[in-house]
C-alpha positions as CSV (number, residue, x, y, z in Angstrom):
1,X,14.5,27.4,-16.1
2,X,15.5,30.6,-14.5
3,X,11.9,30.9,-13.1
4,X,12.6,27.8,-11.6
5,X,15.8,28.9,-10.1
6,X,13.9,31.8,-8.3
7,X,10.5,30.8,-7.6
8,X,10.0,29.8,-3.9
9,X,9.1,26.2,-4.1
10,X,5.7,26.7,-2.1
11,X,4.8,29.0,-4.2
12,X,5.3,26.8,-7.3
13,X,2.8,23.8,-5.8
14,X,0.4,26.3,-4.8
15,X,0.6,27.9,-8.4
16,X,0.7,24.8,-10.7
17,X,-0.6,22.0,-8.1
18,X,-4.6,23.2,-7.6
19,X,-5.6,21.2,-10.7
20,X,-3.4,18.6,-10.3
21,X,-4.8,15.3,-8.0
22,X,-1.7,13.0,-7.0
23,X,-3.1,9.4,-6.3
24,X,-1.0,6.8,-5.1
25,X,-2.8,3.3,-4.3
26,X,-1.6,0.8,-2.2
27,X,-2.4,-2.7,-1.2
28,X,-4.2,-1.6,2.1
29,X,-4.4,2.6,1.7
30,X,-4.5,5.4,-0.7
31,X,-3.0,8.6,-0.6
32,X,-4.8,10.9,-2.6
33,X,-4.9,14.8,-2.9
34,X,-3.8,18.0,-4.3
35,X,-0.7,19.0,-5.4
36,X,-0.9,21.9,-3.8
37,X,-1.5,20.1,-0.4
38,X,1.0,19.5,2.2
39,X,0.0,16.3,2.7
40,X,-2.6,13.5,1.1
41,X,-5.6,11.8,2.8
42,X,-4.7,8.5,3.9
43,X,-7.4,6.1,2.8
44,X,-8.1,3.0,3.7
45,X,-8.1,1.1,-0.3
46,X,-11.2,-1.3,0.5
47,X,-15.0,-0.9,-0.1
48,X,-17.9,-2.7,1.3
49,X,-21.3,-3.6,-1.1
50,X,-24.1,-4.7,0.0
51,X,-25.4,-8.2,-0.5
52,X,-28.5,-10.0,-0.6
53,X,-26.7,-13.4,-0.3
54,X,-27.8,-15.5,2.8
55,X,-24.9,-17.7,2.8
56,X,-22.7,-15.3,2.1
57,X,-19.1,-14.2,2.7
58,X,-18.2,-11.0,4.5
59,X,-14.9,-10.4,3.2
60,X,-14.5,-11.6,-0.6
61,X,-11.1,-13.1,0.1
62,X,-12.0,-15.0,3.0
63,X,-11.5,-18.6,0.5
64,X,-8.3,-17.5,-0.7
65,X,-6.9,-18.3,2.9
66,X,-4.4,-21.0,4.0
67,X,-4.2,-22.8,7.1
68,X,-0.6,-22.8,8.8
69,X,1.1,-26.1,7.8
70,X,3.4,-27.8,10.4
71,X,6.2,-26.7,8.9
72,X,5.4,-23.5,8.9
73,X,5.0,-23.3,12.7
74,X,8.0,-25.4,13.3
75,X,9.9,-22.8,11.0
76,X,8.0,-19.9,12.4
77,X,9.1,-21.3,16.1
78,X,12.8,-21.3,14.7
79,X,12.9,-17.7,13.6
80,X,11.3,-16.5,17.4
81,X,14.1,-18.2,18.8
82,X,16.7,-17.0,16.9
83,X,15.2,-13.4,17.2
84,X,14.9,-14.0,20.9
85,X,18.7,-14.9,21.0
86,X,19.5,-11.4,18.8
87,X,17.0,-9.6,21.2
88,X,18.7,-11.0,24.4
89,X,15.2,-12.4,25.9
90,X,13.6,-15.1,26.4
91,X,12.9,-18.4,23.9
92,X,9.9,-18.9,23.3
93,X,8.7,-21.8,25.3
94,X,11.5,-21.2,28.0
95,X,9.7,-20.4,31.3
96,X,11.0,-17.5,33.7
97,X,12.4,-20.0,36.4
98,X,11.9,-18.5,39.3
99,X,8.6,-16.1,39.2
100,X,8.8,-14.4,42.3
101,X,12.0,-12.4,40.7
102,X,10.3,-9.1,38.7
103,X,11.1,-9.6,35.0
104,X,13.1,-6.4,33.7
105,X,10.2,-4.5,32.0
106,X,10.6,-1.8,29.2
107,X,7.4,1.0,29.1
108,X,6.7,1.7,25.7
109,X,3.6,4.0,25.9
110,X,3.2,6.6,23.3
111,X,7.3,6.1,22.1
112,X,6.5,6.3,18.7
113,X,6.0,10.5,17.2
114,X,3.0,9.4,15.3
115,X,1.2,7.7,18.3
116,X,-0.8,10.8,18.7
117,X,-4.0,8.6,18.4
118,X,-6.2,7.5,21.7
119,X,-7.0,4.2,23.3
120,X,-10.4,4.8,22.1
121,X,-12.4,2.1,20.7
122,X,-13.4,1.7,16.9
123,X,-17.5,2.1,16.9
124,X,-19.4,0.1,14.7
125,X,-20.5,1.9,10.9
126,X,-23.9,3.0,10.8
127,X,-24.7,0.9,7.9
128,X,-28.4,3.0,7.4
129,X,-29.2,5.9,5.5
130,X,-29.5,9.1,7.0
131,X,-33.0,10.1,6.0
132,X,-32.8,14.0,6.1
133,X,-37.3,13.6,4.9
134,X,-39.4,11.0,4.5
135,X,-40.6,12.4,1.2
136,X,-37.2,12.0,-0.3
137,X,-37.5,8.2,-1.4
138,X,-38.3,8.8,-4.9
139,X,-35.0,10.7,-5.2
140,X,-33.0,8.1,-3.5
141,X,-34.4,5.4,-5.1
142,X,-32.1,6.5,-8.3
143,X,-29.2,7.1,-6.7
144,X,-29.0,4.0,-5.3
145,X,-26.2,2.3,-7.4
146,X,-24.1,5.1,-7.0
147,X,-22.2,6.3,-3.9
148,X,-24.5,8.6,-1.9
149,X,-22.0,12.0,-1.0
150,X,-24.0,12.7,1.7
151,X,-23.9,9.3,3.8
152,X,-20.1,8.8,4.6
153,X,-20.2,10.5,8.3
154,X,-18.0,9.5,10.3
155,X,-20.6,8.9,13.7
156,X,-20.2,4.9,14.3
157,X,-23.5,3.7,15.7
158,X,-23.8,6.3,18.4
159,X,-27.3,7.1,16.3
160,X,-30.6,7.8,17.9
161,X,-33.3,5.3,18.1
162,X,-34.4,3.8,15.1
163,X,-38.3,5.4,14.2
164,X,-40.7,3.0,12.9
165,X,-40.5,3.6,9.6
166,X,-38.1,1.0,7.2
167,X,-34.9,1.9,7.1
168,X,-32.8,2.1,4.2
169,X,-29.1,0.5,3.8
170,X,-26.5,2.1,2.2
171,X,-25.3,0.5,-0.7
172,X,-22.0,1.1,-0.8
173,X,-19.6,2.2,2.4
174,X,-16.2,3.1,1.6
175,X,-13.3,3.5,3.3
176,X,-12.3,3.3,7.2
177,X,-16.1,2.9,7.4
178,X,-16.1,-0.3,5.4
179,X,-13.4,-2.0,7.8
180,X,-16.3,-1.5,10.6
181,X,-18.7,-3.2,9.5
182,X,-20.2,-5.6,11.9
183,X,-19.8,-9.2,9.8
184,X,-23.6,-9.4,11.0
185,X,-24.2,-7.6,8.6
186,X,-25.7,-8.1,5.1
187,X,-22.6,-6.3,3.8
188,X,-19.4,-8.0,1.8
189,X,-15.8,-6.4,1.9
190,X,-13.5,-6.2,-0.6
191,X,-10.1,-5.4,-1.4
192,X,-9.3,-4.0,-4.8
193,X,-5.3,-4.3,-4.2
194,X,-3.8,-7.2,-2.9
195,X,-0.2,-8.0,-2.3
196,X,0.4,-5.1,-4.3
197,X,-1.5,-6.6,-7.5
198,X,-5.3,-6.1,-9.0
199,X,-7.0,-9.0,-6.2
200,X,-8.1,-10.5,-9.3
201,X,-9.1,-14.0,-8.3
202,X,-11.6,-16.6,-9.2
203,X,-14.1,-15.4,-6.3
204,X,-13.1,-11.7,-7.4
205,X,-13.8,-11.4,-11.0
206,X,-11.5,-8.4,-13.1
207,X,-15.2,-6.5,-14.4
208,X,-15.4,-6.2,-10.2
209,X,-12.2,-5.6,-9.6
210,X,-12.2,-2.7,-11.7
211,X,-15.8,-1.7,-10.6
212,X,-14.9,-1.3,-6.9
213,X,-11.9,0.7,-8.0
214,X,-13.7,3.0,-10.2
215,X,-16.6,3.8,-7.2
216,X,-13.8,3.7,-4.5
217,X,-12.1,6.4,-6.4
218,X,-15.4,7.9,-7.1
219,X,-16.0,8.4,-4.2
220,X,-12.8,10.0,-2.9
221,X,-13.3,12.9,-5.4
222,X,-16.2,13.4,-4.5
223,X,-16.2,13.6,-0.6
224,X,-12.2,14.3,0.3
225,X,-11.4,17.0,-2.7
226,X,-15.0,17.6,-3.6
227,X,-14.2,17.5,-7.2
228,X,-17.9,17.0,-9.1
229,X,-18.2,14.9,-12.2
230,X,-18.6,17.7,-14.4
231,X,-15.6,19.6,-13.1
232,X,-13.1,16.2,-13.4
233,X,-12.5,17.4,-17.1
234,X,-10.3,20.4,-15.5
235,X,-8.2,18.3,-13.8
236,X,-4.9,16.3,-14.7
237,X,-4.1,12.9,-12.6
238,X,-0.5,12.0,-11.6
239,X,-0.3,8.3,-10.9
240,X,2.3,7.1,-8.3
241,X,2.1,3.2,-8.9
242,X,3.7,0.6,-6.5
243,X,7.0,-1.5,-8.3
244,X,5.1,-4.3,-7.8
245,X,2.4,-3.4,-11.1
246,X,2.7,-4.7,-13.8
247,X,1.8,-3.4,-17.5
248,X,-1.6,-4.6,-18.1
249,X,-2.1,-3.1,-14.4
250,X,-1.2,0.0,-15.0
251,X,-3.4,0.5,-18.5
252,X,-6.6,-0.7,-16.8
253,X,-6.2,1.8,-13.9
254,X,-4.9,4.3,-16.9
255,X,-8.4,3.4,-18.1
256,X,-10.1,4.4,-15.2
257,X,-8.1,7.6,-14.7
258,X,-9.2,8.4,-18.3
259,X,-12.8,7.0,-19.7
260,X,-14.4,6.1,-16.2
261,X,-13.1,9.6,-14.0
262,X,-13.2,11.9,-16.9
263,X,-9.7,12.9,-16.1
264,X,-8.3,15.3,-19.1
265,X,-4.8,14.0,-19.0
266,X,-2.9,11.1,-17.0
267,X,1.2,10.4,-15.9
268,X,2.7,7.5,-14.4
269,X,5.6,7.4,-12.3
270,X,7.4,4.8,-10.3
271,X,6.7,5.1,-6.1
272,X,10.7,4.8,-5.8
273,X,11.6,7.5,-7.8
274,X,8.6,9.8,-6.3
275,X,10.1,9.3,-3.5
276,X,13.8,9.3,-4.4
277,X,12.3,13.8,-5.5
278,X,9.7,13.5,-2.3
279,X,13.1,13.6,-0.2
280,X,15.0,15.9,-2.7
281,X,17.4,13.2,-3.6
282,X,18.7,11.9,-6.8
283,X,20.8,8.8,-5.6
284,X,18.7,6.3,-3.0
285,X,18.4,3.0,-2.1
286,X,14.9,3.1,-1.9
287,X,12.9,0.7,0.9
288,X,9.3,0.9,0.7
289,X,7.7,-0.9,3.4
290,X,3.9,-1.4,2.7
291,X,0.9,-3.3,4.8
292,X,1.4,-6.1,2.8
293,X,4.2,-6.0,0.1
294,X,8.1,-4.6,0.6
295,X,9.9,-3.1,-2.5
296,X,13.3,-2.6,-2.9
297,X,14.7,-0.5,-6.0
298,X,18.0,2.0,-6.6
299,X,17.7,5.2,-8.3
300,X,20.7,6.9,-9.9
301,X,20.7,10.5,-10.7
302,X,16.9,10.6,-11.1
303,X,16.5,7.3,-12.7
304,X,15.5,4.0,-11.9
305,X,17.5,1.0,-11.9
306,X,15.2,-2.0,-13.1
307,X,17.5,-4.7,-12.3
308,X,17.9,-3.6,-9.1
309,X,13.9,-4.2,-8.1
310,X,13.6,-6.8,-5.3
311,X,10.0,-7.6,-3.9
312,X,9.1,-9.2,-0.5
313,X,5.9,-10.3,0.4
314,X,5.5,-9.3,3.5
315,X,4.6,-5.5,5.4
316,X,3.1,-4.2,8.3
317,X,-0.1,-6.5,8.3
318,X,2.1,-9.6,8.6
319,X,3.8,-8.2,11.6
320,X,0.1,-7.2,12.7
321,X,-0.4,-10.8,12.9
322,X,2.9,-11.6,14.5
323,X,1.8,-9.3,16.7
324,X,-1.7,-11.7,17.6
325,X,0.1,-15.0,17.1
326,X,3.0,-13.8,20.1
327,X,0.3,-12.5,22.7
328,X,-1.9,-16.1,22.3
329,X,1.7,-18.1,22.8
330,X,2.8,-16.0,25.9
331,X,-1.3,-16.3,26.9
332,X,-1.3,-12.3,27.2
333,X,-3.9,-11.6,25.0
334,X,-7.1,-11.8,26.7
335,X,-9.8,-14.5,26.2
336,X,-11.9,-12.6,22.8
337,X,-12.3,-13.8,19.6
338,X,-10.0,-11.8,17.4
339,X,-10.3,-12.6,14.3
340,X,-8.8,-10.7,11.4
341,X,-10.0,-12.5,8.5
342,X,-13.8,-12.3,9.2
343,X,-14.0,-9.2,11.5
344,X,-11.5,-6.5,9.8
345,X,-12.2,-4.1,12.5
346,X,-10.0,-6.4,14.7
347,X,-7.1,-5.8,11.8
348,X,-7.7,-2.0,13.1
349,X,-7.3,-2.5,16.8
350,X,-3.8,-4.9,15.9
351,X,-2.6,-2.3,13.4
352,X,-2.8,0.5,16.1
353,X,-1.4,-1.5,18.9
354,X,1.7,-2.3,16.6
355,X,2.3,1.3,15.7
356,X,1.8,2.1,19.8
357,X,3.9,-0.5,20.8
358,X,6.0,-2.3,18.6
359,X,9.6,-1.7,18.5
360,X,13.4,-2.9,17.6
361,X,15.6,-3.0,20.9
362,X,17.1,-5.3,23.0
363,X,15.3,-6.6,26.6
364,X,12.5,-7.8,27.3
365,X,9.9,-5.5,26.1
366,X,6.4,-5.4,27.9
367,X,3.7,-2.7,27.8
368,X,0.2,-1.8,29.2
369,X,-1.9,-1.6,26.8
370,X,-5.7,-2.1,26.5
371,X,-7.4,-4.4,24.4
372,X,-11.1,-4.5,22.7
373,X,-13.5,-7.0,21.8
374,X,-15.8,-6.4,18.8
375,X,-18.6,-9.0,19.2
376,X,-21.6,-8.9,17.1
377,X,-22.5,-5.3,16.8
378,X,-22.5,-4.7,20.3
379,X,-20.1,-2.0,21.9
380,X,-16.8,-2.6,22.4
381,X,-15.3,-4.6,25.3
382,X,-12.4,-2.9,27.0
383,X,-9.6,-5.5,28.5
384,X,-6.4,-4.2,30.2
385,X,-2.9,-6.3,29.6
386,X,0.2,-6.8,29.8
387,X,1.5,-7.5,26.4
388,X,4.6,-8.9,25.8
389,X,8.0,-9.5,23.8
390,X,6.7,-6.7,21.4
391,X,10.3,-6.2,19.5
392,X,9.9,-9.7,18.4
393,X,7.0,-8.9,15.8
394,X,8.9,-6.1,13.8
395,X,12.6,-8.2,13.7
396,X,10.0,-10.4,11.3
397,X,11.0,-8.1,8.2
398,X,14.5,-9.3,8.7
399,X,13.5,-13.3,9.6
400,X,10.4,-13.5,7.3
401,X,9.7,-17.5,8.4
402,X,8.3,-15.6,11.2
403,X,5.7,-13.8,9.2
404,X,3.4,-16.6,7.8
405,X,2.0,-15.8,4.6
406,X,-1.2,-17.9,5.5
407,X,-3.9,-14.6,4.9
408,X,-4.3,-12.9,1.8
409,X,-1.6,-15.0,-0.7
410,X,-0.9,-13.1,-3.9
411,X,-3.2,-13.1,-6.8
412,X,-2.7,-15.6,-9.6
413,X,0.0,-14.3,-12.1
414,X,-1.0,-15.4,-15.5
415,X,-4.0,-12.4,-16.2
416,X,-0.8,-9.9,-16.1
417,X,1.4,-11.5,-18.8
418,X,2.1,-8.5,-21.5
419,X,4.9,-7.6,-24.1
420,X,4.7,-4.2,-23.5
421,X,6.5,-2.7,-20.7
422,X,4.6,0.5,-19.7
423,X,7.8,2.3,-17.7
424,X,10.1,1.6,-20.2
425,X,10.6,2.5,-24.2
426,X,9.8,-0.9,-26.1
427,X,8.8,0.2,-29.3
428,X,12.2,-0.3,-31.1
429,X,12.3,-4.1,-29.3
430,X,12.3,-6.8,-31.8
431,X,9.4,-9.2,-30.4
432,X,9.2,-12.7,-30.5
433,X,7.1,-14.0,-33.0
434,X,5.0,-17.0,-32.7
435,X,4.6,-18.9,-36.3
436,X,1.0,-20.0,-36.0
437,X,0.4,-16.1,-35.4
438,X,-0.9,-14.3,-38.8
439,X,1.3,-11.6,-40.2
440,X,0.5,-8.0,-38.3
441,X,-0.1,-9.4,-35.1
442,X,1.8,-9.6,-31.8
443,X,1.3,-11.0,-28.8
444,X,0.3,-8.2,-26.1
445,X,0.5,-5.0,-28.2
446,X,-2.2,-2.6,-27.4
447,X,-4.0,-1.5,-30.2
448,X,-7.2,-0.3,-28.1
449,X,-8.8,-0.9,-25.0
450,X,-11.6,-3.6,-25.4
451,X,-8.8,-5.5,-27.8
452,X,-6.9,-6.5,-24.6
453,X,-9.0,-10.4,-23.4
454,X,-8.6,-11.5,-26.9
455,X,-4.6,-11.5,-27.1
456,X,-3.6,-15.0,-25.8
457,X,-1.0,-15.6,-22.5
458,X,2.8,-16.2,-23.3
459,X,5.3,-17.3,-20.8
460,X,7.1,-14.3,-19.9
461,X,9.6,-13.6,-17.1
462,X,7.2,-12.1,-14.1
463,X,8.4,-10.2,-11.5
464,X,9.9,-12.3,-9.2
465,X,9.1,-12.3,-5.1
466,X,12.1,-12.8,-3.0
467,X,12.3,-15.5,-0.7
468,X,15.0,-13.1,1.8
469,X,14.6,-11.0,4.6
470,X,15.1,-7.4,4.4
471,X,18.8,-7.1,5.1
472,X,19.5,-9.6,2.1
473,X,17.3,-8.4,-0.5
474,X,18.6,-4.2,0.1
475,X,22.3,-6.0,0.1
476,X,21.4,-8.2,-3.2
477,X,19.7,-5.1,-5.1
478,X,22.6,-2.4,-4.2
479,X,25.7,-5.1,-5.4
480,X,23.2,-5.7,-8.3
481,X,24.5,-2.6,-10.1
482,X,28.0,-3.8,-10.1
483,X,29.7,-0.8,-9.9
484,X,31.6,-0.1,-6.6
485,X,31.4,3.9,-6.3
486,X,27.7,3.3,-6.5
487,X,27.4,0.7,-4.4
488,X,29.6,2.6,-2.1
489,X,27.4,5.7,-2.6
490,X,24.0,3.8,-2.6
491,X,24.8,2.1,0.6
492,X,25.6,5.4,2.6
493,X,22.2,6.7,0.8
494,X,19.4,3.7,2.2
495,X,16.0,5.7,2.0
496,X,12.8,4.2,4.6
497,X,9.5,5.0,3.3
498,X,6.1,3.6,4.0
499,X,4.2,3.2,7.1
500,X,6.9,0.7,8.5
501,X,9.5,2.9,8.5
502,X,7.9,4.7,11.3
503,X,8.7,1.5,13.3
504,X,11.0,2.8,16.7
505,X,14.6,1.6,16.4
506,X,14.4,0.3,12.7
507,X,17.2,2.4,11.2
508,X,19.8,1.4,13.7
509,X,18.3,-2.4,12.6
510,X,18.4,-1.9,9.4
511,X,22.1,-0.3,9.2
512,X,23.4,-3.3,11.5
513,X,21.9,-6.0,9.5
514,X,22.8,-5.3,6.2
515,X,26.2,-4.0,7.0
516,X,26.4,-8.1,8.0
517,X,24.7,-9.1,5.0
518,X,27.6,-7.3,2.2
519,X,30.1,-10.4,1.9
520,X,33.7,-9.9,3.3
521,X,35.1,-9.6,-0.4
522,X,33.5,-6.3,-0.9
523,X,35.1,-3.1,-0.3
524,X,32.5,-1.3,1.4
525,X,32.7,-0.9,5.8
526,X,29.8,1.9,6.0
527,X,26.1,1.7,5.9
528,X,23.7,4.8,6.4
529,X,20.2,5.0,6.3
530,X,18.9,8.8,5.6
531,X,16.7,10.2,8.1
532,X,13.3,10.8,6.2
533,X,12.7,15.1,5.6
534,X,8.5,14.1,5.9
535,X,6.7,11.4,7.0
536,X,7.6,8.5,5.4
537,X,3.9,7.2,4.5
538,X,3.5,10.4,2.1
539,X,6.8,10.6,0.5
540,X,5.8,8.8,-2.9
541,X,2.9,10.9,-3.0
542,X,5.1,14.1,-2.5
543,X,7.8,13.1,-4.9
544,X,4.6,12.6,-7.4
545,X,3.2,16.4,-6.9
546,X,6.8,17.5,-7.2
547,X,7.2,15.9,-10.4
548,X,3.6,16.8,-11.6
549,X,4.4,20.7,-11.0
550,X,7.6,20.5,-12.6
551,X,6.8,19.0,-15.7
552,X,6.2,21.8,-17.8
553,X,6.7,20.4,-21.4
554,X,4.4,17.4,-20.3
555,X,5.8,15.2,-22.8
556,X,5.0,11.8,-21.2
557,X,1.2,12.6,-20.1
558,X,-1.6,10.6,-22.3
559,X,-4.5,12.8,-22.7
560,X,-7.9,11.2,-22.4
561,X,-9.2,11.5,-25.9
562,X,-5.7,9.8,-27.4
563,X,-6.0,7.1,-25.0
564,X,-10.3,6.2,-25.8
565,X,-9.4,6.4,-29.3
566,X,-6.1,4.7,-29.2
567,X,-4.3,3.4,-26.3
568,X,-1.0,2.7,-26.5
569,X,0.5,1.0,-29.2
570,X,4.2,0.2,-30.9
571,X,5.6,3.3,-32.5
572,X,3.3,5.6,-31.4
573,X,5.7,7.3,-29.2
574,X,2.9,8.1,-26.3
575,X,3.9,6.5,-23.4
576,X,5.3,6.9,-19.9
577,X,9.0,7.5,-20.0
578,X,11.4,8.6,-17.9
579,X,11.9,12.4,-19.7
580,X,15.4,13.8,-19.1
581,X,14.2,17.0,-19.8
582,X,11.8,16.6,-16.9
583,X,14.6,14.8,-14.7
584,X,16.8,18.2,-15.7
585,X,14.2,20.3,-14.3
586,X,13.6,18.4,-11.2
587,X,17.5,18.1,-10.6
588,X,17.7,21.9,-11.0
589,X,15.1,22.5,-8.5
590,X,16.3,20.3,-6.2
591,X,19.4,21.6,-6.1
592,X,19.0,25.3,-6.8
């Protein structure tokens, strides 16, 4: 502990954090690194297999998909013009009535601090092998299940002309890379996470599910760190998993962490808290807002709150779309077929153009901006635009009937029903018993790996999706703890984390809003939302290396050869806890 209270905290990652690989999946990206980095790579979570199928589909998802009801739109219609109202502009269908007046105009080029990027189209992925020789196809040939290191470049299509001879495709393209992939092609994407659950599905069986993870994974190790397979055994895995997992979840990624990755040992800890230490806090109201799911959890002194957990299922893709849907009603958007679903490069092009461009202030906001057009594996079209009422799209986190959840709907729930509740201690719970159940056995207790399909489903209490805006649900979850010096203290301490919270003018938003939201019988006048000491994307990940460096006893990590031979099971004391003697370490770092 004095060590601690010396050591220079850089020092400390750079001393205990080079065998240590933080990984923090998401619905959309990863963050995966060292602990001993100062920041993760930032992974796009989706891989592309090849496929042989003629009628096949190009994103595995793509039947999963809703079409937008009429009430829907109506309600969708409703929200714009209550945000136009807020937003002082425009309603939606009102016409400007006399055109020869200049609308006021706000220029929003480049306003955001992370729009570093260009206007640059995406290229096309070489989907080919790059054949170094000709004489190597004998070596190829049994590598050809496996990720190939040396095929992931990043060079787009810009390639010379194709020789004569055949050329190979790549089996697998991961990644970035795997988003470009003309739908031409004989390739099929798929998304392992899913509205921050396993995309477990009846077109997306859990063997594949679990598959793609694994080579995704793989593959990261082996291309971003450069961590070998017969080096993994040196290295220890900290797992930063989204609020949204549930139990089974988190032992079948454990699983791959362990038996699949050759990892020696394994931890889990909760994104919120991460990032409650990523900030060097230990009282937050902490907002994560994903691509496709937002959390919202409070951590007191270090430790989670369960029934404060609040999930929305909605995040940066939704307003993405918002985004498309507002530029085809104001007939800015050019005449192209975008088409997220079936052409994911198009999701890139809308993602960047929201973080460019979107948002929160009042006026009428219009930008310049320039548009592409990804047809058929031919270069990109370039069309300049005007693009318009572009603080509309973001307001959707707070008026979620304007985000329609018609792409990518949450997984089915029933595969995830278990007893056992990975992030808390259960062992000393009396279970329900079931009496045509023989003595010795209970429903959902893990007493080995390949023992999990046979236990049967029970209705259990899932976790629960909010049908609120943003405003409501960080209101509900703070007056949830029923204590009014924590509220008090919890509403002066709102953390942003997650891509969204790089939105412009969202804290200001978010401190208006759910100021309004607290009801008038509640003795609280001041809301605050913490300015964010890193980028907000990576503070989960952070808080997770923090943790993973200070946790010297290492009471809570499962070690690969206990978990092969015996999982987790009731009263065997391994399993992820909360340690206060590592929450007492952290605190003393923190605040030393």
């Amino acid at each position: 502990m004095d060590y601690l209270k010396t050591v220079v905290p850089s020092q400390l990652l750079l001393e205990r954090g080079s065998n240590l690989v933080v990984i923090n999946p998401g619905s959309a990206n990863i963050r995966v690194g060292l602990a001993n980095q100062d920041s993760p790579f930032n992974i796009p979570h989706c891989i592309a297999r090849r496929t042989n199928q003629f009628s096949k589909l190009n994103v595995q998802d793509q039947l999963l998909n809703s079409q937008v009801t009429t009430a829907q739109h109506m309600e969708r219609e409703k929200a714009y013009d209550v945000i136009a109202s807020l937003l002082k502009i425009p309603f939606l269908d009102e016409e400007v009535a006399n055109n020869s007046v200049p609308r006021k105009m706000g220029r929003v080029d480049g306003y955001n601090p992370q729009n570093t990027r260009k206007d640059g189209a995406f290229t096309w992925t070489d989907i080919h092998v790059k054949d170094l020789k000709s004489s190597v196809a004998p070596e190829s040939s049994m590598d050809k299940s496996v990720i190939n290191e040396s095929l992931v470049q990043h060079e787009g299509t810009d390639s010379k002309e194709p020789t004569l001879t055949k050329r190979k495709f790549r089996e697998v393209i991961c990644g970035e890379e795997a988003l470009r992939v003309s739908p031409t092609e004989p390739y099929c994407l798929r998304r392992p996470i899913r509205r921050g659950h396993l995309n477990i599905s009846q077109h997306y069986p859990m063997q594949q599910v679990l598959e793609d993870l694994h080579a995704l994974w793989d593959w990261i190790l082996l291309e971003k760190l450069h961590i070998p397979h017969q080096e993994r055994s040196l290295y220890s895995a900290i797992l930063v998993v989204p609020e949204t997992f549930d139990n089974r979840e988190i032992k079948e990624i454990l699983s791959i962490l362990l038996r699949d990755l050759h990892f020696s040992s394994a931890v889990v800890h909760q994104e919120g808290l991460a990032a409650v230490f990523g900030n060097g806090l230990s009282t937050a109201c902490v907002v994560n807002m994903g691509a496709q799911v937002t959390s919202v959890i409070c951590i007191e002194d270090g430790v989670a709150l369960p029934n404060t957990e609040k999930t929305l299922p909605f995040g940066g893709e939704d307003i993405s779309r918002c985004l498309l849907w507002t530029q085809r009603h104001h007939q800015t958007w050019p005449q192209i077929r975008t088409d997220i679903l079936t052409k994911p490069i198009d999701l890139l092009m809308l993602n960047r153009l929201k973080e460019s461009y979107c948002e929160i202030k009042e006026g009428e906001l219009d930008a310049v901006a320039i548009v592409h057009s990804y047809e058929d594996a031919m270069p990109a079209g370039s069309h300049k635009t005007r693009l318009t009422a572009l603080n509309v799209p973001p307001m959707g986190l707070f008026y979620p009937t304007l985000l329609i959840p018609d792409l990518y709907p949450p997984p089915p729930r029933s595969w995830f029903h278990d007893y056992e509740d990975m992030l808390e201690e259960t062992w000393h719970i009396e279970l329900p018993r079931r009496s045509d159940m023989p003595d010795g056995v209970y429903p959902g207790i893990n007493v080995g790996l390949p023992m999990w399909d046979n236990y049967p489903f029970f209705s259990m209490k899932p976790k629960k999706e909010e049908k609120v805006g943003l405003a409501e649900a960080i209101t509900n979850s703070i007056l949830s703890t029923g204590r009014i010096d924590l509220q008090r203290k919890l509403f002066c301490s709102i953390q942003l984390i997650g891509g969204v919270a790089l939105t412009g003018g969202l804290i200001p938003a978010v401190e208006e809003r759910v100021l309004h939201a607290i009801p008038s019988n509640e003795a609280i006048d001041t809301v605050e939302v913490l300015q964010s000491r890193m980028n907000p994307t990576f503070v989960s990940w952070k808080g997770g290396a923090i943790l993973g460096v200070l946790d010297f006893g290492r009471d809570a990590w499962i070690h690969r050869e206990d978990w092969i031979r015996n999982g987790i099971h009731i009263g065997s004391g391994r399993k992820y806890k909360d340690s206060h003697f590592l929450q007492a370490q952290a605190m003393c770092y923190i605040n030393s």
